[in-house]
MOPAC internal coordinates of N, CA, C and O (Angstrom, degrees):
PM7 1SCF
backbone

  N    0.0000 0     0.00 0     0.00 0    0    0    0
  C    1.4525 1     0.00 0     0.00 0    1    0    0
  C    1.5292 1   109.53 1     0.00 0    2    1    0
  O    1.2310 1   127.13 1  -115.81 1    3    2    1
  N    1.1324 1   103.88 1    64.19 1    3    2    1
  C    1.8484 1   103.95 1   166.35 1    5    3    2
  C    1.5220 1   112.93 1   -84.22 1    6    5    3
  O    1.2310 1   129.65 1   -28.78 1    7    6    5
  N    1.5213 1    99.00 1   151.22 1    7    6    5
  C    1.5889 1   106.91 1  -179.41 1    9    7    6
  C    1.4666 1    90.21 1  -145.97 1   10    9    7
  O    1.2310 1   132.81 1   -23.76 1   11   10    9
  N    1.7049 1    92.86 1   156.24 1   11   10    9
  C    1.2691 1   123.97 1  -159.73 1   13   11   10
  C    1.5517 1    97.02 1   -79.17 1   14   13   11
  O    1.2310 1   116.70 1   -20.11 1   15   14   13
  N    1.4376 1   123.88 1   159.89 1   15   14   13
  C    1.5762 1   120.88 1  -172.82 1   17   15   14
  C    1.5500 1   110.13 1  -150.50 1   18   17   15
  O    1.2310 1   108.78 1   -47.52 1   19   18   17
  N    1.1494 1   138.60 1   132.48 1   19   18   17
  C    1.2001 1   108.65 1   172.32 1   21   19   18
  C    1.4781 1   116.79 1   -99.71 1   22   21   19
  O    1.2310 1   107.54 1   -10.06 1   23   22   21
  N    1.1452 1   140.85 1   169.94 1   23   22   21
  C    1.6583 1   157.00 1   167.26 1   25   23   22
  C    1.6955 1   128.70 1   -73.50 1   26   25   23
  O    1.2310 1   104.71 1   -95.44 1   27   26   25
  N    0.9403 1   145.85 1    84.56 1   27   26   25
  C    1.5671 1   129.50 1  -159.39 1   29   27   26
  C    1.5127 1    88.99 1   -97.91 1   30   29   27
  O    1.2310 1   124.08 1   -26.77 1   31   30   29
  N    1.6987 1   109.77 1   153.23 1   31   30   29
  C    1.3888 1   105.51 1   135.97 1   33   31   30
  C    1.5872 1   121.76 1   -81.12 1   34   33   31
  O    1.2310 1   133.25 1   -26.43 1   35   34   33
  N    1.4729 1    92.00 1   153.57 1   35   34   33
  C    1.7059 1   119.30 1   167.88 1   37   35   34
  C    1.1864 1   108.34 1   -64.53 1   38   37   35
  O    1.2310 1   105.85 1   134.71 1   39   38   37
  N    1.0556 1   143.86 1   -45.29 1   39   38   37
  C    1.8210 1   156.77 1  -142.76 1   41   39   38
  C    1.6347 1    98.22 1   -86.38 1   42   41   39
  O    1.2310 1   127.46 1   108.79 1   43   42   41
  N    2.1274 1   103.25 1   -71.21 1   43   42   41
  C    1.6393 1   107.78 1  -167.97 1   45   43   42
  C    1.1054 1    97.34 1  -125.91 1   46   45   43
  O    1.2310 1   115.20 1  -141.02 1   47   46   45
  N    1.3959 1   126.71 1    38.98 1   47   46   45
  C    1.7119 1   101.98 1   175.72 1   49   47   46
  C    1.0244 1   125.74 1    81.72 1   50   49   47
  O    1.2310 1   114.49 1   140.07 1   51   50   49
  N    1.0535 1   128.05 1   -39.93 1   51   50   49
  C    2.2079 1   130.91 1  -141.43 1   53   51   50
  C    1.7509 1    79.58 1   -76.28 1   54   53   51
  O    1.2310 1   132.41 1   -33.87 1   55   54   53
  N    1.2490 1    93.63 1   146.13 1   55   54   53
  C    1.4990 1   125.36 1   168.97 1   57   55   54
  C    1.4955 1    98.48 1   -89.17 1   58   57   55
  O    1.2310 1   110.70 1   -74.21 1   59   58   57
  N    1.8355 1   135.09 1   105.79 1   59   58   57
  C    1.0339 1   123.31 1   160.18 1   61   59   58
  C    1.1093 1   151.86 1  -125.22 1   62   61   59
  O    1.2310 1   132.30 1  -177.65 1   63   62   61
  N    1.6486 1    93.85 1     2.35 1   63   62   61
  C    1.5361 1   114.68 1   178.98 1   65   63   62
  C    1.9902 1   118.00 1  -124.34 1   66   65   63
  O    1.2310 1   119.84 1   -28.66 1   67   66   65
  N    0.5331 1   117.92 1   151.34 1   67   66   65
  C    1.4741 1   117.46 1   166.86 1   69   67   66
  C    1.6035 1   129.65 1  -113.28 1   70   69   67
  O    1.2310 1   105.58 1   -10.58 1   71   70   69
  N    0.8283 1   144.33 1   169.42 1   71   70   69
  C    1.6456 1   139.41 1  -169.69 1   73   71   70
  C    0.9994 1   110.67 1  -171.74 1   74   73   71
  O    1.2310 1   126.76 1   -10.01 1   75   74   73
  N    1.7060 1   104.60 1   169.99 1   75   74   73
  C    1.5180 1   109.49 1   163.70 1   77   75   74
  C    1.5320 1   115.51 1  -119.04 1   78   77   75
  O    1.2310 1   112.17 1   -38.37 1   79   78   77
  N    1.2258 1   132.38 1   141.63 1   79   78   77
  C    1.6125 1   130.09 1   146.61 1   81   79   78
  C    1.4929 1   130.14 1  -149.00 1   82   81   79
  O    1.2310 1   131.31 1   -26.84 1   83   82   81
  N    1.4144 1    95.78 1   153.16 1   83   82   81
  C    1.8897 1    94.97 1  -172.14 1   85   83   82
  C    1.6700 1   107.57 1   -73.52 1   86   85   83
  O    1.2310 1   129.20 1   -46.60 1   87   86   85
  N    1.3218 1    99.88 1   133.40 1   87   86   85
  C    1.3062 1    95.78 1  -175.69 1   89   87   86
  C    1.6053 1    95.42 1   -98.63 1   90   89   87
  O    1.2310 1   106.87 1  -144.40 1   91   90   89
  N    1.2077 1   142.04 1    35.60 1   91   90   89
  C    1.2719 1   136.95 1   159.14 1   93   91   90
  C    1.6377 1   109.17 1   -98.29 1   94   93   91
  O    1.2310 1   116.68 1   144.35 1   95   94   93
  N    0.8979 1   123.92 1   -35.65 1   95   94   93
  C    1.3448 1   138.96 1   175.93 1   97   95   94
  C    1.7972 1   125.85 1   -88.04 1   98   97   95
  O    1.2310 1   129.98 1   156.05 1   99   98   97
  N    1.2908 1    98.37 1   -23.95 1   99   98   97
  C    1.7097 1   125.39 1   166.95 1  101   99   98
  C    1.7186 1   128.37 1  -120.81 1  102  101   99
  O    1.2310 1   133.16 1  -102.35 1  103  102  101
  N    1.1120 1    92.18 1    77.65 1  103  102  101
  C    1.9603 1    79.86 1   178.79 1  105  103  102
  C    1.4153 1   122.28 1   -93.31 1  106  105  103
  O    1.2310 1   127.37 1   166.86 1  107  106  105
  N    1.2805 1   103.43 1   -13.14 1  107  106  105
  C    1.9421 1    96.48 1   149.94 1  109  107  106
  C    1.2645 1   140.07 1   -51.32 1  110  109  107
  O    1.2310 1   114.70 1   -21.48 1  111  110  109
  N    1.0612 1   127.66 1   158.52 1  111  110  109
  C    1.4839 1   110.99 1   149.81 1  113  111  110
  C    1.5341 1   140.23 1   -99.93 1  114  113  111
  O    1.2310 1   127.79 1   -28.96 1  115  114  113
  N    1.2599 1   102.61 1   151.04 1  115  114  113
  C    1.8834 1   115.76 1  -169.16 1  117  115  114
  C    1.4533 1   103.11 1   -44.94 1  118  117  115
  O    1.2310 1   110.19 1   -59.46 1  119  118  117
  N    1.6359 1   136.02 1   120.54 1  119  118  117
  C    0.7307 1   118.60 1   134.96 1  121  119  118
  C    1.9748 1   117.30 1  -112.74 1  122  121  119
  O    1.2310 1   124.15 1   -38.71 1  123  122  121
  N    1.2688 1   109.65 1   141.29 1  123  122  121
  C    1.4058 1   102.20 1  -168.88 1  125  123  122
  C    1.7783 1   103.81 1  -142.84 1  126  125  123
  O    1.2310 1   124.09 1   -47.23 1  127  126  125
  N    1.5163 1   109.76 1   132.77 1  127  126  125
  C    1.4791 1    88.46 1   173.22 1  129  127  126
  C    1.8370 1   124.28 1   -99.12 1  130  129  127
  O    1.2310 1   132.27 1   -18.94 1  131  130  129
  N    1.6172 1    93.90 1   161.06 1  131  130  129
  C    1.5520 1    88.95 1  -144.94 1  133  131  130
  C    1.3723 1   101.38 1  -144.75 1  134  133  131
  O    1.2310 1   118.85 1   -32.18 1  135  134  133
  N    1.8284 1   119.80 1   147.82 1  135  134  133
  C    1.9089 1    86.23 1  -157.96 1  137  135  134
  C    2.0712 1    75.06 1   -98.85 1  138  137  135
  O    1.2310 1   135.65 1   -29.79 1  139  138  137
  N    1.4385 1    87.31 1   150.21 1  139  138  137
  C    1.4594 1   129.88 1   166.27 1  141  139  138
  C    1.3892 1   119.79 1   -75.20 1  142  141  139
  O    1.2310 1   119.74 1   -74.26 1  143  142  141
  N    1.7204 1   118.11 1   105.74 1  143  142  141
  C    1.2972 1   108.29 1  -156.60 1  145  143  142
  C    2.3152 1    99.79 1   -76.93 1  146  145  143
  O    1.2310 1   133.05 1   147.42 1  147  146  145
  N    1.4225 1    92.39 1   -32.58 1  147  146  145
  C    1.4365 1    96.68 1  -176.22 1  149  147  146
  C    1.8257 1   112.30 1   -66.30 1  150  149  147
  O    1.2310 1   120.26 1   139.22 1  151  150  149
  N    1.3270 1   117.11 1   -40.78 1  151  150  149
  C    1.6321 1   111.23 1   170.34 1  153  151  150
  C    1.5896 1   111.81 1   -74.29 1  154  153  151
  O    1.2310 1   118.75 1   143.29 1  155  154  153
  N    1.0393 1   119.99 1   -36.71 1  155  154  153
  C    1.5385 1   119.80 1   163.68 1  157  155  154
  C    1.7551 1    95.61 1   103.87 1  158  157  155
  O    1.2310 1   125.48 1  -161.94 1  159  158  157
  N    1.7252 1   107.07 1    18.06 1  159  158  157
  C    1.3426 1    88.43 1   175.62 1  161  159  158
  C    1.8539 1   107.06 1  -144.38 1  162  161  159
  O    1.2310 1   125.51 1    12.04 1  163  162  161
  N    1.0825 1   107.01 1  -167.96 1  163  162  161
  C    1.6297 1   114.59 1   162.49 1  165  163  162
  C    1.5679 1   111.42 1   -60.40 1  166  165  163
  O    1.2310 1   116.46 1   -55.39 1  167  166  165
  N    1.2895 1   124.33 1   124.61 1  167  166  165
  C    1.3924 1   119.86 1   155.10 1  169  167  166
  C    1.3812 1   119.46 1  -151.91 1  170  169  167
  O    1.2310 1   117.50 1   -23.38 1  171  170  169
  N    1.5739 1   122.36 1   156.62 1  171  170  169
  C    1.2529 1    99.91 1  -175.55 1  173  171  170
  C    1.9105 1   114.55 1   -86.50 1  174  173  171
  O    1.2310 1   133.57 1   -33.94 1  175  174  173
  N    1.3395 1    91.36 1   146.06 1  175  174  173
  C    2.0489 1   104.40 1   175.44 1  177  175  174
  C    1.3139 1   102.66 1   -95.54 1  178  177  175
  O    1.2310 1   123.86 1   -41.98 1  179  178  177
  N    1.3099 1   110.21 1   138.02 1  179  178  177
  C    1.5432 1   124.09 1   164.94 1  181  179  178
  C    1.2683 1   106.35 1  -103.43 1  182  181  179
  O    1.2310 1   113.57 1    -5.94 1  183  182  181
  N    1.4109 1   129.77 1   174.06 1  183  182  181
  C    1.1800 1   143.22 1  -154.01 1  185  183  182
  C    2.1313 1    90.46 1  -124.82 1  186  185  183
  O    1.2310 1   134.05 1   -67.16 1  187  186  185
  N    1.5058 1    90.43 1   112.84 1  187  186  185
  C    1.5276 1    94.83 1   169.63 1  189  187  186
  C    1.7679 1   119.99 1   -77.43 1  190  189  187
  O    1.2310 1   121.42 1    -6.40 1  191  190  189
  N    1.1538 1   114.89 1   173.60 1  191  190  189
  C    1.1806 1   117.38 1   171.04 1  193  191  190
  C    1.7338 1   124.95 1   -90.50 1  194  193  191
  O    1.2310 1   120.10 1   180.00 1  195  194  193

């Protein structure tokens, strides 16, 4: 049972990545760092709702 998730940056907001994870096996949320094409750098994305 994977479901689709999306990624935000921390920095500006922008929604830029998408993913997958099982939420039977994960009930946290994703945080992962990820470079940000709009800040022009590394930052970490959280996983929106």
């Amino acid at each position: 049972m994977s479901d689709k998730v999306i990624l935000t940056c921390t920095e500006c907001l922008s929604r830029n990545y998408t993913t997958t994870k099982n939420k039977k096996t994960h009930n946290e949320r994703i945080e992962l760092k990820k470079f940000c094409k709009k800040c022009g750098k590394h930052t970490i994305h959280k996983e929106t709702k």
